[in-house]
Each structure stands twice: as C-alpha cells, then as structure tokens.
PyMOL CGO cylinders between C-alpha atoms (Angstrom):
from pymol import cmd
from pymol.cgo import CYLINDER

trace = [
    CYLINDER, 80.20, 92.94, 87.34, 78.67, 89.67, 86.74, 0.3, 1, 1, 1, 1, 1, 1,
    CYLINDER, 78.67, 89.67, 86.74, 75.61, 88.45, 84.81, 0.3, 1, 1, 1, 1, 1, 1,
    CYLINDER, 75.61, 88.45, 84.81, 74.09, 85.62, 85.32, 0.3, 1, 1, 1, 1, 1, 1,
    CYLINDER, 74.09, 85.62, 85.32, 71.90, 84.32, 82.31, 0.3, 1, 1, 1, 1, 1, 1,
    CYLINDER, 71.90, 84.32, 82.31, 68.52, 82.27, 81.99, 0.3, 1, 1, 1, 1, 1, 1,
    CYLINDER, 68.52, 82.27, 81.99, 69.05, 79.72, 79.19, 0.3, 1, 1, 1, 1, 1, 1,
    CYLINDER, 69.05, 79.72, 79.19, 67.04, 80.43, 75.83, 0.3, 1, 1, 1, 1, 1, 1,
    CYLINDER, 67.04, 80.43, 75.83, 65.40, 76.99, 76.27, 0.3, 1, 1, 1, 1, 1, 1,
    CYLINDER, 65.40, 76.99, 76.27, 64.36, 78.15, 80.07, 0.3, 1, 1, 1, 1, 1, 1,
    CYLINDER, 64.36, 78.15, 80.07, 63.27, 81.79, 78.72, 0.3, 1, 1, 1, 1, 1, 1,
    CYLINDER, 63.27, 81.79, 78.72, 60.89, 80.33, 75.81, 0.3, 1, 1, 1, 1, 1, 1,
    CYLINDER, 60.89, 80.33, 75.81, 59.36, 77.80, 77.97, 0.3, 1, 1, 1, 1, 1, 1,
    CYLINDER, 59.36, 77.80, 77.97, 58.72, 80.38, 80.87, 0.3, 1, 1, 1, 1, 1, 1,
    CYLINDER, 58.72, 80.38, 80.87, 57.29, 82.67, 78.07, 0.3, 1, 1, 1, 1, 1, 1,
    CYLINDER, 57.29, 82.67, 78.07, 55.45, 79.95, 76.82, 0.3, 1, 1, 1, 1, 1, 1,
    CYLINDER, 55.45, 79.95, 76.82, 53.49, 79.61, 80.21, 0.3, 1, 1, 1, 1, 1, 1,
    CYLINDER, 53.49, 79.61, 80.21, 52.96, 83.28, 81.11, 0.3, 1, 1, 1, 1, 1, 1,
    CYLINDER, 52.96, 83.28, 81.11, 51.66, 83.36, 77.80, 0.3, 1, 1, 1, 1, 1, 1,
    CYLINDER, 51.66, 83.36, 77.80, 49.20, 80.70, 78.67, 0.3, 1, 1, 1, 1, 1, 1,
    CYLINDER, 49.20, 80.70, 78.67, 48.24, 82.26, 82.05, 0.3, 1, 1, 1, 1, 1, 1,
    CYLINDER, 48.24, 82.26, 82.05, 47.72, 85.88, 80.98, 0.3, 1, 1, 1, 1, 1, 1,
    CYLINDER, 47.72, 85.88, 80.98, 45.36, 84.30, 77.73, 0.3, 1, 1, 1, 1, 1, 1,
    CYLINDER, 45.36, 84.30, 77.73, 43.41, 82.00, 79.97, 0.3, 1, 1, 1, 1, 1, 1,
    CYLINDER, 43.41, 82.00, 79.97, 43.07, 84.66, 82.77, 0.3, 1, 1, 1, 1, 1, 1,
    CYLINDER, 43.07, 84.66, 82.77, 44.46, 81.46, 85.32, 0.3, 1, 1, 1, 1, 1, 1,
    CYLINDER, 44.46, 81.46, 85.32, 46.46, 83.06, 88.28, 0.3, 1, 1, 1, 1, 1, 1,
    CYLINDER, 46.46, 83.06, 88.28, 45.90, 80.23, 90.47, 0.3, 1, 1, 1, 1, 1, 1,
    CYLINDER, 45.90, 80.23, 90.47, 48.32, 78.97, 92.88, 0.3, 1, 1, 1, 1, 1, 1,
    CYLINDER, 48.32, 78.97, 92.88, 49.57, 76.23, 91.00, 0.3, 1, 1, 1, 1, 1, 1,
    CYLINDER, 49.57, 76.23, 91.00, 49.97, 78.25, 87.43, 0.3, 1, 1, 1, 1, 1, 1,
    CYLINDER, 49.97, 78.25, 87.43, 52.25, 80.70, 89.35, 0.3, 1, 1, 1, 1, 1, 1,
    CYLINDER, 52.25, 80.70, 89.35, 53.93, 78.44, 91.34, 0.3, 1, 1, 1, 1, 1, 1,
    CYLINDER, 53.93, 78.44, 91.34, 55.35, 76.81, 87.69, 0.3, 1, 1, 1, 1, 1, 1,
    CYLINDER, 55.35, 76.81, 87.69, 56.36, 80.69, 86.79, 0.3, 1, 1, 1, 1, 1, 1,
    CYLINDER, 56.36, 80.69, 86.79, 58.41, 80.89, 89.99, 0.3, 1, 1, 1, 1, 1, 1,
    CYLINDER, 58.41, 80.89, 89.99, 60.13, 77.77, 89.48, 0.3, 1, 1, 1, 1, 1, 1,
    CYLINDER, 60.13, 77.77, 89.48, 61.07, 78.72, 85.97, 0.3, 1, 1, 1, 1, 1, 1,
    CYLINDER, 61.07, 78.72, 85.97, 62.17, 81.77, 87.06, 0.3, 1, 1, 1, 1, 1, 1,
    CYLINDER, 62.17, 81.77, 87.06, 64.25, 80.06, 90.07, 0.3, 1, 1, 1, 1, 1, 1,
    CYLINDER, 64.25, 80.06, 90.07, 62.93, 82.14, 92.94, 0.3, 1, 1, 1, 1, 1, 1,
    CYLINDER, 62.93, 82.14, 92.94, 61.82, 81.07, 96.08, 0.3, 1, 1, 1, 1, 1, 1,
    CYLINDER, 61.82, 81.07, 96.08, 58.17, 81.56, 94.93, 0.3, 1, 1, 1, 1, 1, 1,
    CYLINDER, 58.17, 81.56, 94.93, 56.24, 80.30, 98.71, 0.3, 1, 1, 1, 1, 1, 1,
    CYLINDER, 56.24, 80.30, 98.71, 58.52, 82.67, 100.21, 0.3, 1, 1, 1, 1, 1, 1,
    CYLINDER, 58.52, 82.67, 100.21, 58.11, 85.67, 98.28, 0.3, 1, 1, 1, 1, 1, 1,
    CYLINDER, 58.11, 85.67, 98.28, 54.33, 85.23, 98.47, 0.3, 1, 1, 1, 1, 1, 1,
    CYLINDER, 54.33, 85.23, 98.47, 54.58, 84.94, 102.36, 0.3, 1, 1, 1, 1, 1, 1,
    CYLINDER, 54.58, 84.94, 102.36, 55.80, 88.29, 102.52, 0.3, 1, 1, 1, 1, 1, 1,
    CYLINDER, 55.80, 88.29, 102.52, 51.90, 89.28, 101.44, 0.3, 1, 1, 1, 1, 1, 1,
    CYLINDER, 51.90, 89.28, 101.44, 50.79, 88.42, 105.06, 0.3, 1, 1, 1, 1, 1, 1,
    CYLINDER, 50.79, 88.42, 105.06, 52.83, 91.17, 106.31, 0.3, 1, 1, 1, 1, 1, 1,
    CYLINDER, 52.83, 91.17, 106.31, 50.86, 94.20, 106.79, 0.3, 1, 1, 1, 1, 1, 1,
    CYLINDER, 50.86, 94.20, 106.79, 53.06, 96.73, 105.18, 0.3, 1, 1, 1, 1, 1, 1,
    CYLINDER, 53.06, 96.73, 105.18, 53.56, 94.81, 101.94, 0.3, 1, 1, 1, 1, 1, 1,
    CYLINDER, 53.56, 94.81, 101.94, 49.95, 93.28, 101.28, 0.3, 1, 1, 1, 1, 1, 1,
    CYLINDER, 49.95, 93.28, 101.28, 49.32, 96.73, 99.13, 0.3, 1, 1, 1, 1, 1, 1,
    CYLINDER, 49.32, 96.73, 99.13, 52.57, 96.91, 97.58, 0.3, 1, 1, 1, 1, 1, 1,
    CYLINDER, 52.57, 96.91, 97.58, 53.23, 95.10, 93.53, 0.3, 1, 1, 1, 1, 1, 1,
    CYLINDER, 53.23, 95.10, 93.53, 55.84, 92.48, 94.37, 0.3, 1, 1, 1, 1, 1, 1,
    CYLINDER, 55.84, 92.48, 94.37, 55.74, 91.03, 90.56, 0.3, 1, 1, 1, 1, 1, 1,
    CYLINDER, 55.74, 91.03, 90.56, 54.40, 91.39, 87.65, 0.3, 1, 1, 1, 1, 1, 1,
    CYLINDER, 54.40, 91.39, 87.65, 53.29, 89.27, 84.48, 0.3, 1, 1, 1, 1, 1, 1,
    CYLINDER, 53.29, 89.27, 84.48, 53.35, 91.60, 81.37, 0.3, 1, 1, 1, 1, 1, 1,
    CYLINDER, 53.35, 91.60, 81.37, 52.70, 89.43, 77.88, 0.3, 1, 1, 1, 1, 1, 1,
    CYLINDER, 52.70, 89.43, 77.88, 55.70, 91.26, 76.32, 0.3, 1, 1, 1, 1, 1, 1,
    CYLINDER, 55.70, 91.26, 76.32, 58.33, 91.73, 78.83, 0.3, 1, 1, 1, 1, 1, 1,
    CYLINDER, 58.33, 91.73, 78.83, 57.78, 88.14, 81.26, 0.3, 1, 1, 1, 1, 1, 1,
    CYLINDER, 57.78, 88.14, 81.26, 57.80, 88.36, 84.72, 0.3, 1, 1, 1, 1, 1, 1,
    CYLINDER, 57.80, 88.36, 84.72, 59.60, 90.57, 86.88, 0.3, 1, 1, 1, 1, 1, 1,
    CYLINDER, 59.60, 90.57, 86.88, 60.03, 90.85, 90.57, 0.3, 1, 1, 1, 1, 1, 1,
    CYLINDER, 60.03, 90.85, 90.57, 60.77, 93.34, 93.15, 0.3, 1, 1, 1, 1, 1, 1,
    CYLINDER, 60.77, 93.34, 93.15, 62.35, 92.19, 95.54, 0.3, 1, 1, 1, 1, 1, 1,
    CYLINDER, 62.35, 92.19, 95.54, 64.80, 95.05, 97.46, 0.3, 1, 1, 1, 1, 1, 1,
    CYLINDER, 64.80, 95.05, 97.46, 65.92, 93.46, 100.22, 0.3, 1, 1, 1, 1, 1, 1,
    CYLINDER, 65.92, 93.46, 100.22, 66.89, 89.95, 98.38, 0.3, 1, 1, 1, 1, 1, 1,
    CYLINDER, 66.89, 89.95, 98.38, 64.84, 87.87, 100.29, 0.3, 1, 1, 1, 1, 1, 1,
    CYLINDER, 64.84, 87.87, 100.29, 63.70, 85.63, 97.53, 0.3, 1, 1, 1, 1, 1, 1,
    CYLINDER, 63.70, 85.63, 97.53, 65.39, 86.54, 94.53, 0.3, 1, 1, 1, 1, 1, 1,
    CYLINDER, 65.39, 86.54, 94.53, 69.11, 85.74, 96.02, 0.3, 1, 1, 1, 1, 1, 1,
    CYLINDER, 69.11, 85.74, 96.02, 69.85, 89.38, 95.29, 0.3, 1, 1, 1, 1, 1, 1,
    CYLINDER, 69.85, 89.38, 95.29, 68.89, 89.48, 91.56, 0.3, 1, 1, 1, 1, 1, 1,
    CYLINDER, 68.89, 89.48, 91.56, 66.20, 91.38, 89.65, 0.3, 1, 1, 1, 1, 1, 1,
    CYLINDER, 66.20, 91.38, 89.65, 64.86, 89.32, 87.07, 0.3, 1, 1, 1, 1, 1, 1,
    CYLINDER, 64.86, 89.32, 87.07, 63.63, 90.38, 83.48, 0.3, 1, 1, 1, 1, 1, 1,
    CYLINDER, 63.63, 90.38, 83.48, 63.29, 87.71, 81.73, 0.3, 1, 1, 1, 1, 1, 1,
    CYLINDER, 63.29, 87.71, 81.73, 62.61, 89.19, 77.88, 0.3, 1, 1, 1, 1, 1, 1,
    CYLINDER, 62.61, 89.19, 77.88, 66.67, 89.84, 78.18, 0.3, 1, 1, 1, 1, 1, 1,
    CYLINDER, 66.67, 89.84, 78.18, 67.17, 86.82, 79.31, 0.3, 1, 1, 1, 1, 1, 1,
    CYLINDER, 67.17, 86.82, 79.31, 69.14, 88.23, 82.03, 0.3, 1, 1, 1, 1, 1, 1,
    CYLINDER, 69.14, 88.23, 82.03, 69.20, 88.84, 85.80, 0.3, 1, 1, 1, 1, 1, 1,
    CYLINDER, 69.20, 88.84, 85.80, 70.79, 92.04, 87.25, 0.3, 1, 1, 1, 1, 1, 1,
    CYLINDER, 70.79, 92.04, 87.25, 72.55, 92.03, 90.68, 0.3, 1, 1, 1, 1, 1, 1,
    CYLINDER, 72.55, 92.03, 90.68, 70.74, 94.87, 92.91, 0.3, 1, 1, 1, 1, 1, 1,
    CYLINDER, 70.74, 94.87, 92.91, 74.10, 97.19, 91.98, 0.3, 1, 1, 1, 1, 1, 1,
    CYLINDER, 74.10, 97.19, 91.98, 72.51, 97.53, 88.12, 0.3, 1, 1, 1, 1, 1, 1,
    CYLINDER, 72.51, 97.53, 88.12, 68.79, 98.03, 89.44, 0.3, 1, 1, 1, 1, 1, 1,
    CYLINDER, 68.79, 98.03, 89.44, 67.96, 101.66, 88.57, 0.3, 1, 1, 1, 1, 1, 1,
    CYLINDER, 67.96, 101.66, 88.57, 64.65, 101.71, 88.27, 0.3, 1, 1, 1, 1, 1, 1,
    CYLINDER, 64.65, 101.71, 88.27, 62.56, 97.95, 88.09, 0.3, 1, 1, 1, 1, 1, 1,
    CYLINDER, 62.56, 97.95, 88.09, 59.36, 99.05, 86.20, 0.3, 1, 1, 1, 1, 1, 1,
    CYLINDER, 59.36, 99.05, 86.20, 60.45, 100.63, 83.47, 0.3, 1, 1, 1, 1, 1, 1,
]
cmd.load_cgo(trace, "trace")
C-alpha cells in the first residue's frame, strides 16, 4: 500500500503553529485556516460540513499539543481519502484507519 509523506520542513512548521494556537488559546478562522493549508485539506469545505445537522455535534478534528492535528473525515470528502497524523509525519489511506483517536 502506499504512503504518502508530509515533508519534515512542512511537519515542524505546522507544529510550530498549532503550538502557537493551542498556547495563545486563538482558534479563530484565520489561525485554522493556516493549519488546514499546512495540512493540505480542503479546510472551507470540511468546516461546511458543520452546517449540516447531523454533523454539527460530531469532533471532525482535533488539535492535541503532542500529536498535531488530526481529522476525521470517513467519507473522504476533504481529506482526498487520507487520515492525517501529522506527529508521524504520515497520512494513511482509509484501508490502514483502524481506529482515528487513539
């Protein structure tokens, strides 16, 4: 199966900025918006899915100062059909996803 890889350059400097918005408590629009981008998903999109009544309860993402950012994403919408966990520098196609929030 294939792997596709973050660069280490990409990783730090994602790091560096969830870092930054976890210390300052800054989970605006725009400080996200820079963690999508890094992260290379289709960040206004995912966030749309929010309006929709049965997902506006449901954890799409999370920010965790150790582990990055990781999103949820099970019918590839955003993602392009990869689960992302950044601390590995990796992202998994949906066939390796076992269990995302571990």
């Amino acid at each position: 199966m294939k792997m596709n890889h973050l660069s280490k350059e990409t990783v730090e400097t994602l790091m560096d900025k969830i870092h930054e918005v976890i210390a300052s408590n800054d989970y605006s629009a725009e400080a996200m918006e820079i963690i999508f981008r890094l992260s290379e998903v289709k960040g206004d999109l995912f966030l749309k899915c929010k309006e929709n009544a049965v997902q506006a309860q449901n954890v799409n993402f999370e920010l965790d100062k150790e582990k990055g950012i990781r999103f949820f994403d099970p019918f590839s919408f955003f993602t392009g059909g990869i689960y992302k966990d950044v601390d590995g520098w990796t992202r998994w196609t949906v066939e390796n996803l076992k269990e995302p929030w571990t």
